[in-house]
N, C-alpha and C positions, 0 to 999 in steps of 0.2 A: 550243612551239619548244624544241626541245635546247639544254641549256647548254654554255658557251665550252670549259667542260674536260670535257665527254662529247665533244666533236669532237677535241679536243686527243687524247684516250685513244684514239678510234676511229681517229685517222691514223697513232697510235704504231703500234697492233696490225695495221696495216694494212702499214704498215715492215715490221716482224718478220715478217710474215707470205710477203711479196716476198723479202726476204732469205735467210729458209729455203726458199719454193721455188726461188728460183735456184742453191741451195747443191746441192738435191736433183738438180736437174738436169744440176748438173755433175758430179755422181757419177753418174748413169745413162749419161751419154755416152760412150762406148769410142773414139769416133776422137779424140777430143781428146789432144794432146800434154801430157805432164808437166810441160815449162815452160807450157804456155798452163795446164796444172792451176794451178799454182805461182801464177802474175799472177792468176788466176780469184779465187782461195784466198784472196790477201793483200787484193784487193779487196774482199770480201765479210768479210773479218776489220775492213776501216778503217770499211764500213759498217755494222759489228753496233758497233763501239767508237763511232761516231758517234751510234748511237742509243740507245746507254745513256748515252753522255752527254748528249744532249736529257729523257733519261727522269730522271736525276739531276736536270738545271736545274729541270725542271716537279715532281719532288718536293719541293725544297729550298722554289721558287714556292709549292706547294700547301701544305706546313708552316708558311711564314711567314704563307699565309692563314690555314690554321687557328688558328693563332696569335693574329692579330689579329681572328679574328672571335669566338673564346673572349673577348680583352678586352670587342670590343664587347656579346657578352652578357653579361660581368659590369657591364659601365658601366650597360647598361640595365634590368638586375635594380637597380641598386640606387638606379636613377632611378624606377621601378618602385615601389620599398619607401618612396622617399621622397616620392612623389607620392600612395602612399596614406596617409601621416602626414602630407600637409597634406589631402586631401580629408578624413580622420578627424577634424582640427581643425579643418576649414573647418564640416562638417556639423556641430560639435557646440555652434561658436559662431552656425551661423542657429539652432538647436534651441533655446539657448536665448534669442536673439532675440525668437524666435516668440512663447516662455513669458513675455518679457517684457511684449514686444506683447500678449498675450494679458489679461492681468492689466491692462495701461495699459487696455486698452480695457475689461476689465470693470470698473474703479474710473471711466471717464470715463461709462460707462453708467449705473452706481449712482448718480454727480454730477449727471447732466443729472437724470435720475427726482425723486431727491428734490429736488434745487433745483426745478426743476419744481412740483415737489409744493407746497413751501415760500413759493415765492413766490404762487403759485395762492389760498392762503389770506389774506394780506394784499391783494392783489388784490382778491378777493370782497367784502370790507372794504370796500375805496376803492370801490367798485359800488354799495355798499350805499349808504354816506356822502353819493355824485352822484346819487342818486336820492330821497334824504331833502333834501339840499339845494336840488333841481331843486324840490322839494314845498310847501318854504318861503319860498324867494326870488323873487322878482315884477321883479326889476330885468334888464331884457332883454340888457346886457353880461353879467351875471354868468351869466346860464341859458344865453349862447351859451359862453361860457368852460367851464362845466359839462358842456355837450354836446359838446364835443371833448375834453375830458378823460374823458367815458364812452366816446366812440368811442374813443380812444386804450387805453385800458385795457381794453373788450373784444377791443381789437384782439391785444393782449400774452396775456388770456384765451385766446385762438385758436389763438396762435402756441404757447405753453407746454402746452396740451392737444393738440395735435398734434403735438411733441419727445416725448409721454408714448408716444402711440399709436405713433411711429416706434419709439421703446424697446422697447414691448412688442412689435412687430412681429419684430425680431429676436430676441427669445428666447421667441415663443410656435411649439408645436407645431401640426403640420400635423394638424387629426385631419378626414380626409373623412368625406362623408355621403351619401346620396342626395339631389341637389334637382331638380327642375322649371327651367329657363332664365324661361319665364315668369313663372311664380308667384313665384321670387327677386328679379324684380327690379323686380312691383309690390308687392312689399312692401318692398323697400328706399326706393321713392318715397314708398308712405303711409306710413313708421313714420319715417321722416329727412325726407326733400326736405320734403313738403306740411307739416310743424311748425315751420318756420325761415320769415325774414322774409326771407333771400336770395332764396327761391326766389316771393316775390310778385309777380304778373303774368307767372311761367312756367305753360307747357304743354306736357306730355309725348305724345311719340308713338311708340307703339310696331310695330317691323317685324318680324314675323316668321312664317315658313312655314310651321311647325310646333313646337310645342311638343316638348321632347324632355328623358330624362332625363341625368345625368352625378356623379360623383361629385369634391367637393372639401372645402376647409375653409370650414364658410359664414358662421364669423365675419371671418376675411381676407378672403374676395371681397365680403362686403359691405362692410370699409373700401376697398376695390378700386373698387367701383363707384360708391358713393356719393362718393368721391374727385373721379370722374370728371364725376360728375351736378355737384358743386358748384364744380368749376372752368368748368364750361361757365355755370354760371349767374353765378356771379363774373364771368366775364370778357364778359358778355355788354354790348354797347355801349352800350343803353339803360341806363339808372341804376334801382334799384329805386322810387323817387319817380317816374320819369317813363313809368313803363309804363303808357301808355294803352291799347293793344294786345296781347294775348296773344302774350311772346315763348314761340318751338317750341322744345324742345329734342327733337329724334330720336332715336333707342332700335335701329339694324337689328341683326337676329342673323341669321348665315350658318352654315349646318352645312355639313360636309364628313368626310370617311370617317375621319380620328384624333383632329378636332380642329373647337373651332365659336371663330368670331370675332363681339367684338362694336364694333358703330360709333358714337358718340358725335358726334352734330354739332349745332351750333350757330351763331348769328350771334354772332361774338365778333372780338374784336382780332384782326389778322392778323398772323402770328408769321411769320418769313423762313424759311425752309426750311435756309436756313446753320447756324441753330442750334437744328436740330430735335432734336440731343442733347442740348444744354446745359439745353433746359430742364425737362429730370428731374432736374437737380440741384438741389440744397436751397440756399432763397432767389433761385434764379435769377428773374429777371425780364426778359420780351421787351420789356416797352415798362414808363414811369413809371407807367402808368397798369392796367396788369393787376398791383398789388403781391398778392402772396402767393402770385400762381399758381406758382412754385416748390417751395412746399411742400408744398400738394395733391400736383401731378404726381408728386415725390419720394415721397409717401407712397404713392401708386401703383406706382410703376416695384416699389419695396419691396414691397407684397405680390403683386402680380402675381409676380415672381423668386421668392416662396415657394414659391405655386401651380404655378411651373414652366411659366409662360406669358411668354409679351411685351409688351411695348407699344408702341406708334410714335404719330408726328402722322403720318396720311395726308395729309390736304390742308389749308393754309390761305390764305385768299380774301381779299378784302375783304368779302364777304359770307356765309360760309360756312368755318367751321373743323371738320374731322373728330379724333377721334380713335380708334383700334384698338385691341383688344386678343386676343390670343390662347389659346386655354385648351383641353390634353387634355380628353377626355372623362374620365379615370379617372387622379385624383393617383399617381403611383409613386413 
């Protein structure tokens, strides 16, 4: 649309334009008398004076704008200038926020590790100590008091070796390889799961359509999986003493054209689906009675995010808990 003072100019010239033809035509005309020449004349003189004086008021108008819009481009040049000397200190105090952050976090990394490490030793110690005194002592208070001080302490063992493994998860590189789906993940059962006392009076079942190759890092996906493998059997309802019955834990793999999923299910505590986030967070726990499964999961969701894959809880039951995860075929 045209603007107020492009119409404003095109009515002036449009005046001037009527004015001089009227003018010319009464110079063409021969019947006309000299006084009507005379009235004609002075007419056409008050409307040429009329319209240089509209032509004045709208340049005076149009000066005073220019005027004040010169101001407003200096007010906003220099709103402008100053807007970029706070965004210049804004950015250079997150920068070095960041550096700070940065540093906080690599000195609280360095802390966890070696404390970690540190106590891990004395630890072993007290292991040593409940099991040398479990060997001597015959008095049934004292051996039960014993035995919940070795559970209590391997439990601590558990927990401090897995802060180690979260550590090193964040500052270990990604380096791929070729592997098998299959062949990967019965050997992450025979060389971890079937060596451990958790996993007594489980049995694994594996689903899968075809064997297929893929490239990732195969020391993360095996803390990844075997994560997975041991929270399913941790959280499993029966107690590792009262397994009469082979509990199943399921194994399905699904391919699809960028990307293959794997499912994890098991009979274990049923988790709400309200807090089907929450419990990849570290230490979380859905019920009193699944303690630790926070940390597992946590250490999963962690390498999974390495790998550049996902995780979720599919479903959980009263009788059936799934878990998913998702994984390219080819790390980038």
């Amino acid at each position: 649309m045209p603007e107020e003072k492009d119409i404003i100019k095109y009515q002036l010239f449009q005046t001037e334009d009527k004015i001089l033809a009227d003018a010319k035509h009464l110079l063409s005309s021969e019947s006309t008398s000299v006084e009507a020449m005379k009235g004609a004349y002075r007419l056409l003189t008050a409307r040429y004076e009329s319209l240089l004086e509209e032509v004045k008021i709208h340049t005076k108008v149009g000066d005073k704008l220019q005027a004040k819009l010169h101001t407003i481009n200096e007010e906003l040049e220099l709103a402008k200038e100053n807007l970029e000397k706070i965004v210049e200190a804004r950015t250079a105090e997150l920068k070095q926020a960041n550096i700070d952050l940065l540093a906080i976090n690599e000195e609280l990394d360095s802390f966890v590790y070696r404390a970690a490490h540190d106590i891990r030793g004395p630890l072993a110690t007290l292991l040593g100590l409940c099991n040398l005194a479990k060997m001597e002592i015959a008095e049934a208070n004292a051996l039960r008091y014993f035995d919940m001080l070795q559970t209590t302490a391997l439990r601590l063992d558990h927990i401090l070796a897995r802060l180690i493994i979260i550590n090193k998860l964040k500052k270990q590189e990604v380096v791929p390889e070729s592997l098998k789906i299959q062949e990967i993940i019965n050997e992450i059962i025979a060389n971890h799961a079937y060596k451990k006392e958790l996993f007594v009076g489980v049995r694994f079942s594996l689903e899968i359509a075809e064997d297929f190759d893929f490239q990732t890092d195969k020391d993360i996906l095996e803390i990844l999986l075997y994560n997975l493998l041991e929270n399913a059997a941790y959280t499993i309802i029966t107690p590792v003493n009262e397994r009469l019955n082979h509990e199943i834990i399921h194994v399905k793999i699904l391919a699809y054209e960028q990307h293959f999923e794997v499912f994890i299910t098991h009979k274990g505590y049923q988790i709400p689906l309200e807090v089907s986030e929450k419990i990849f967070n570290m230490f979380y726990r859905p019920s009193e009675k699944a303690e630790l499964t926070g940390l597992k999961l946590y250490t999963a969701k962690r390498a999974v995010e390495k790998l550049k894959g996902r995780i979720w809880l599919v479903t959980s039951q009263k009788d059936k808990t799934t878990f998913g995860i998702a994984l390219p075929y080819q790390y980038k």
